[in-house]
C-alpha positions in Angstrom: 8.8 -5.7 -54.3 5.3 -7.6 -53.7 5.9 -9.6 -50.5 2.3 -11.2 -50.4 3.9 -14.5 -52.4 6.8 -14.5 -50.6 7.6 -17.7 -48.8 11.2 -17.7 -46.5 13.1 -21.2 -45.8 13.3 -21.9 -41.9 16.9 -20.2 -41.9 15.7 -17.1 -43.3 13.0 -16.9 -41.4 15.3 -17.1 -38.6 17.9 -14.8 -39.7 15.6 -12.1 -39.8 14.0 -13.2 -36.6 16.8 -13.0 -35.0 18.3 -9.4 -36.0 15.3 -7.2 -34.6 18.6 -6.2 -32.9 21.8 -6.4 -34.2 24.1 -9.0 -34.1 27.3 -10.7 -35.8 27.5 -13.8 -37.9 28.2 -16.0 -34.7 25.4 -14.2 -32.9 23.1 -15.2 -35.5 24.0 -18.7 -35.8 23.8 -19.3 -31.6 20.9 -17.4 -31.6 19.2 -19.5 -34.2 20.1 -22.6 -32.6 19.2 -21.5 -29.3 15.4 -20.4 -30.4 14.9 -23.5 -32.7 15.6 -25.9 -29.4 19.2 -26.3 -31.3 17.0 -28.4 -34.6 18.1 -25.7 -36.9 21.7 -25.4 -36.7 23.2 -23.1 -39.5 26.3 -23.6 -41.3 29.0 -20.4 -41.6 28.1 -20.8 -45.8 24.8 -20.9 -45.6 24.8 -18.1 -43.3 27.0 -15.9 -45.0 25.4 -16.7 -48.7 21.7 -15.4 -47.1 23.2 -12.5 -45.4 24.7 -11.7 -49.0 21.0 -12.1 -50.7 19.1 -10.5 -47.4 21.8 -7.4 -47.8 21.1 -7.6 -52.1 17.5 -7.6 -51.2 17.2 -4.6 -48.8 16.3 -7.0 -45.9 19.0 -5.9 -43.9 21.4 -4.0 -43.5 25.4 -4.3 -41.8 25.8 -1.6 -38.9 28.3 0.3 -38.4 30.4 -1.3 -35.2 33.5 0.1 -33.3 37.0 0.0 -35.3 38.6 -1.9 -33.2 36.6 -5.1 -33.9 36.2 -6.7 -37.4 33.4 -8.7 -36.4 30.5 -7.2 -39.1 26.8 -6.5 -37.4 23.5 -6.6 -39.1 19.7 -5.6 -38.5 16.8 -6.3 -39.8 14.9 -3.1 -42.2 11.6 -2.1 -42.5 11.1 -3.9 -45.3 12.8 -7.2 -43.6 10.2 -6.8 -41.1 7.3 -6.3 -43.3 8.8 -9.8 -45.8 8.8 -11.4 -41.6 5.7 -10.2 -40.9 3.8 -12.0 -43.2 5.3 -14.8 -43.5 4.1 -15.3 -39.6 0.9 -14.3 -40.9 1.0 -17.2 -43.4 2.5 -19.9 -41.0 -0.4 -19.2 -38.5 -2.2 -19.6 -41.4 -1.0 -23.2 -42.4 -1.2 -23.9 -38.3 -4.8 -22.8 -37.8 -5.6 -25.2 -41.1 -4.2 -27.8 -39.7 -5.7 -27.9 -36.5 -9.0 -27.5 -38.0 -8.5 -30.2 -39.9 -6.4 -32.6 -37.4 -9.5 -31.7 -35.1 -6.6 -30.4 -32.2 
């Protein structure tokens, strides 16, 4: 899949953030919150509907947790990193622009 036109909501972009190590659903929602200053607050549905299209994707992957607990992990892929990677590249991108034009 060609990633170079690719352009991720905030939550996305936060979901992957988020599982360069692996974490559960409410992980990834405190986690979220806790990084965006508690501005983006994710809901259990929206969460669960992009972990469903990250997973279709190849984004990321569930991980294998002890049997005991039901909680489900995830974690990012190499090509989750890549699709994150530049889409930083593109938000420093709309940043620098910005500030060259705002004159900050």
């Amino acid at each position: 899949m060609n990633t170079s036109n690719v352009v991720l909501s905030e939550a996305v972009y936060y979901i992957l953030l988020v599982l360069m190590e692996p974490l559960h659903g409410y992980g990834i929602m405190q986690k979220t919150a806790e990084l965006s200053g508690g501005r983006l607050i994710i809901s259990a549905g929206t969460l669960y509907g992009a972990i469903s299209s990250l997973i279709e994707k190849g984004w990321i992957l569930p991980v294998k947790c002890d049997d005991i607990s039901r909680r489900k992990e995830y974690v990012i892929t190499p090509e989750g990193r890549s699709v994150l990677e530049v889409e930083l590249d593109r938000l420093k991108e709309l940043v620098r622009n910005g500030e060259d034009i705002l004159n900050k």
